[in-house]
C-alpha positions, 0 to 999 in steps of 0.5 A, spaced: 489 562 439 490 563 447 487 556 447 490 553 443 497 555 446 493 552 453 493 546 450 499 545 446 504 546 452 499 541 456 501 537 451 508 538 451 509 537 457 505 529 458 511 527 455 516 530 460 515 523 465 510 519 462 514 513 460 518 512 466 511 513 469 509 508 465 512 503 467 512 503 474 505 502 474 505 497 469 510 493 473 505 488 477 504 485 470 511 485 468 514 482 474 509 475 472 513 475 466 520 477 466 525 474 469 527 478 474 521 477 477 520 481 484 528 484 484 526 488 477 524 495 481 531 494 484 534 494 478 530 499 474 533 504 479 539 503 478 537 504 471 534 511 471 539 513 475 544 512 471 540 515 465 542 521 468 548 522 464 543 525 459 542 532 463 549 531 466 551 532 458 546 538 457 549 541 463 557 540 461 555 543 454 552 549 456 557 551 461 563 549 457 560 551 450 555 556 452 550 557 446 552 552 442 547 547 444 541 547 440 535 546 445 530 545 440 535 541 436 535 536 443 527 536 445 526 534 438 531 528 438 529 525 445 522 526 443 524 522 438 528 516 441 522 517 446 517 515 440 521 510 437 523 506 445 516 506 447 514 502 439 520 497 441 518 496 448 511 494 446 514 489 440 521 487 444 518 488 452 519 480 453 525 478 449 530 475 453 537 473 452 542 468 456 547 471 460 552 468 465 548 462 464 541 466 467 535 468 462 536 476 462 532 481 460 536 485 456 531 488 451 527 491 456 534 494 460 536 497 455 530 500 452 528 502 459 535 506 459 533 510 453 526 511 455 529 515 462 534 518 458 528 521 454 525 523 461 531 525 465 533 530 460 526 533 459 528 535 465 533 541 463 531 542 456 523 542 456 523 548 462 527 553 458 524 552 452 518 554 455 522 560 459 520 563 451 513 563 452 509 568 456 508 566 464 501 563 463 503 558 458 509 555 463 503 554 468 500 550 464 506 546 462 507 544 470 499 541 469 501 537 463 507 534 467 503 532 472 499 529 468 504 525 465 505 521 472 496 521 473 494 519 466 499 512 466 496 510 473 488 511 471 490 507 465 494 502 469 487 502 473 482 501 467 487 495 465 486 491 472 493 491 471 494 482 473 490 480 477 491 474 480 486 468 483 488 462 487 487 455 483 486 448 487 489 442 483 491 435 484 496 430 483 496 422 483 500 420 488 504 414 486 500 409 482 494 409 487 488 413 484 484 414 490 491 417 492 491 424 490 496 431 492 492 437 491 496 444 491 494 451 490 497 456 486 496 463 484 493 463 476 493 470 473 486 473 470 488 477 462 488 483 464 482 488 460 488 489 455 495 487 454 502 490 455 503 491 449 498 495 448 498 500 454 506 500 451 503 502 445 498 508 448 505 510 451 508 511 445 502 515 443 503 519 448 510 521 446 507 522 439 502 527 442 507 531 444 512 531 440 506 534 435 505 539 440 512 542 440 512 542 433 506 546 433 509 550 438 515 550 434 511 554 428 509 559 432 516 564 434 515 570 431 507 570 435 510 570 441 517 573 440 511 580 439 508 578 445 515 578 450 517 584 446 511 588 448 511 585 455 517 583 457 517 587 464 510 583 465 513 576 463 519 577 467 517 578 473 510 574 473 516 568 471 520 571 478 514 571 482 510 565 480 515 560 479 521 562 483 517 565 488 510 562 488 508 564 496 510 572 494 503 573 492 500 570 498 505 574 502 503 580 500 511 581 497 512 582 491 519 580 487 522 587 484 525 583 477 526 589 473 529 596 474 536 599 473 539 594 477 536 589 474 538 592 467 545 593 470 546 586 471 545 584 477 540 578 480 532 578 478 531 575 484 529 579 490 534 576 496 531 570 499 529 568 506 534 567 511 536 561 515 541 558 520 546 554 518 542 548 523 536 550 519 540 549 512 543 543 514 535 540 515 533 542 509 538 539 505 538 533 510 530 533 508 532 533 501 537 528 501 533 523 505 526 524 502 529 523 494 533 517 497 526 514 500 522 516 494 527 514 489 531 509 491 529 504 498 522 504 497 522 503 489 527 497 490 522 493 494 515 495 493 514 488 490 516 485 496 512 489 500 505 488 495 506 482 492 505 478 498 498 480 499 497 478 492 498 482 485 491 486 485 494 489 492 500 491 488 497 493 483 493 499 486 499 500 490 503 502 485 497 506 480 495 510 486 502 512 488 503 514 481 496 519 481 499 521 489 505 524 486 502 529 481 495 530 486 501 531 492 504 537 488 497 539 485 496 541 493 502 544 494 501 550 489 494 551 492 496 550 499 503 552 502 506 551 508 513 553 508 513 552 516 521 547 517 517 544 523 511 543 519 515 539 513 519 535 518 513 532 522 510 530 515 516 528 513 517 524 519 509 522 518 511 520 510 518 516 513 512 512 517 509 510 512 516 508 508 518 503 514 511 499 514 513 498 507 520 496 508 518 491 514 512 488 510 518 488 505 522 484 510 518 480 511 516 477 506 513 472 503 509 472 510 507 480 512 503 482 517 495 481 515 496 477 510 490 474 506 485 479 509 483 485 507 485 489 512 492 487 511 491 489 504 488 495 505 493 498 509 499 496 505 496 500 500 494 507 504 501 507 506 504 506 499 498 512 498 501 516 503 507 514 504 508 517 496 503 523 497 507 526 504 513 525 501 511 528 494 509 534 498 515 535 502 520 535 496 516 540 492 516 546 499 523 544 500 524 546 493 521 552 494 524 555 499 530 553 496 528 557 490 527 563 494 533 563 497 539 564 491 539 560 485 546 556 487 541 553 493 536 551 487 544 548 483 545 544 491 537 542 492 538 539 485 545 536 486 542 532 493 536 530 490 541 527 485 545 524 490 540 521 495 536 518 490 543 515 487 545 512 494 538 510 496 538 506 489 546 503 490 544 500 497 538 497 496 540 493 489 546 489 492 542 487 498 535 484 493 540 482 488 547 479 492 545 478 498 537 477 497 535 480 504 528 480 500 525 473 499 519 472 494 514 467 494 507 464 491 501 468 494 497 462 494 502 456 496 506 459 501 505 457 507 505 462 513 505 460 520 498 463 523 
């Protein structure tokens, strides 16, 4: 039966991420087709960004009507509309409409809207439902979510997501046939399968946790036995697994019960201290690494990729995806909560991020281009760029964590607000002022 919940939690937990996941890697092919074309990163985060309302909600709800929202009664609902949205992404991805006299892609917009709703929302619904069950099932949750971002990538890998090849092609210059144009351009090689299919495994994803949270959902009194009999036990390897999860390393323990706790008082141990100077730097980091991570780099990672071809842009933006879950993988295994130790790995990361913005900038004629070399370092830096950063955010997180729940409430509202302003900044410089130029990766002429 421990299994079985084993492998129902993971389950569970694949859906917490898997559809934004999804379409982030997926976008090398999506870009070749729609519209948008290279500004679409720039618009999906600030789509994703304003999906945030679901958790806004959620929150508002339980803190203005306190036990009146019905949690499971949430998952099942946006597990729901994650099925039915992934279903009519793989029919309606293409669609477009006319707006403002310009080819828009309004299904895939809105439909991209509701898959982060799904995906923002997991966020304040999925932990605390599993709060419920015994602590060693939680961690198994977290390897679940991790997967919802390492499994995406791996397909996107075995799709060979667009990729492109040059094509040499003639014209007959006026009506003399001996005098002919030849041009080059970028011809796109079928992928091993299509978009509609890899919409339509991520939809099956969704439906395998959705089914997993049924089956959970059909085990309460089993596990309302377990926590009554170990509650003591449950409760404090929560606090000190997840709450504090270098307390063990440490060597100090985190005392959850006892007559204090009975009377009310924290269940956490009082968290480390640190200087105003040093909390001004944690958030600062916190803030600064969302807003790379989630807002800048995002916007123009076809600007920074796509030049050097889509094969390129393509491993950059799998790997990255497989950087993110691996990078957390390590930071629960190997913790360094050193403040001098993350800031020069997230100046290390930060690094990475301005090679990838000036690649960026430069664009349609990066530094490198047309040589493997160039191609290469475009995608290590994506890789570490992600993978550094990714690190960062989560000891960040725990240190926070250790300090005082309301520093966990500020963590979050940074994360928010970094992400928010790196999104915000970055659409009206690709999409008004078009900084950011495109180009074919085979016509274009670079000077030398």
């Amino acid at each position: 039966m421990a299994l079985l919940v084993h492998l129902l939690a993971c389950a569970f937990g694949l859906g917490s991420w898997v559809a934004v996941n999804g379409l982030w890697v997926e976008l090398p092919l999506i870009v070749n087709t729609l519209p948008e074309g290279w500004e679409l990163p720039s618009y999906l985060t600030v789509i994703i960004q304003l999906a945030n309302l679901g958790p806004l909600l959620v929150t508002l709800m339980h803190k203005l009507c306190p036990g009146r929202l019905k949690e499971r009664v949430v998952i099942y609902c946006i597990l729901s509309i994650g099925v039915l949205s992934c279903v009519l992404l793989a029919f309606f991805w293409d669609k477009t409409t006319i707006v403002a006299g310009a080819s828009r892609s309004t299904a895939f917009f809105i439909i991209t809207f509701f898959l982060s709703l799904v995906d923002c929302t997991s966020s304040v619904t999925f932990l605390p439902f599993m709060m419920q069950l015994p602590a060693k099932y939680i961690t198994t949750y977290f390897i679940g979510e991790g997967l919802s971002g390492f499994i995406p990538g791996v397909v996107a890998l075995a799709q060979s997501v667009g990729i492109a090849k040059c094509v040499n092609s003639s014209q007959t210059a006026g009506n003399h046939t001996n005098g002919s144009l030849w041009s080059s351009h970028t011809e796109y090689l079928p992928p091993n399968f299509s978009t509609e299919v890899f919409f339509v495994l991520l939809a099956v994803m969704m439906c395998i946790s959705l089914a997993a949270f049924a089956a959970l959902n059909r085990l309460p009194r089993t596990f309302k036995l377990s926590t009554e009999n170990l509650v003591r036990d449950t409760v404090a390897s929560v606090c000190s697994g997840l709450e504090n999860p270098g307390a063990e390393a440490d060597g100090e323990g985190v005392k959850c019960q006892g007559e204090g706790a009975a009377q009310g008082k924290p269940l956490l141990a009082s968290g480390p201290k640190h200087s105003v100077y040093q909390l001004t730097f944690i958030y600062f980091m916190v803030v600064w690494v969302n807003c790379a991570t989630n807002g800048l780099l995002p916007s123009v990672q076809t600007y920074s990729c796509k030049s050097y071809g889509n094969l390129a842009y393509h491993l950059s933006a799998a790997l990255a995806s497989v950087a993110n879950p691996m990078a957390c993988t390590i930071a629960m295994f190997f913790q360094n909560r050193s403040l001098v130790f993350l800031g020069v790995l997230a100046a290390l990361g930060t690094g990475f991020g301005s090679y990838n913005m000036a690649m960026a900038a430069m664009s349609p004629c990066p530094l490198l281009q047309g040589s493997v070399a160039g191609e290469t370092i475009i995608v290590l830096s994506w890789l570490f760029f992600t993978g550094t950063l990714s690190y960062v955010k989560v000891m960040v997180g725990v240190i926070l964590r250790d300090r005082s729940h309301s520093a966990l409430v500020w963590c979050g509202a940074a994360q928010q607000m970094g992400s928010l302003v790196g999104s915000v900044t970055m659409f009206p410089l690709v999409n008004v002022y078009r900084l950011f130029k495109s180009g074919d990766f085979c016509s274009t002429q670079c000077p030398l």
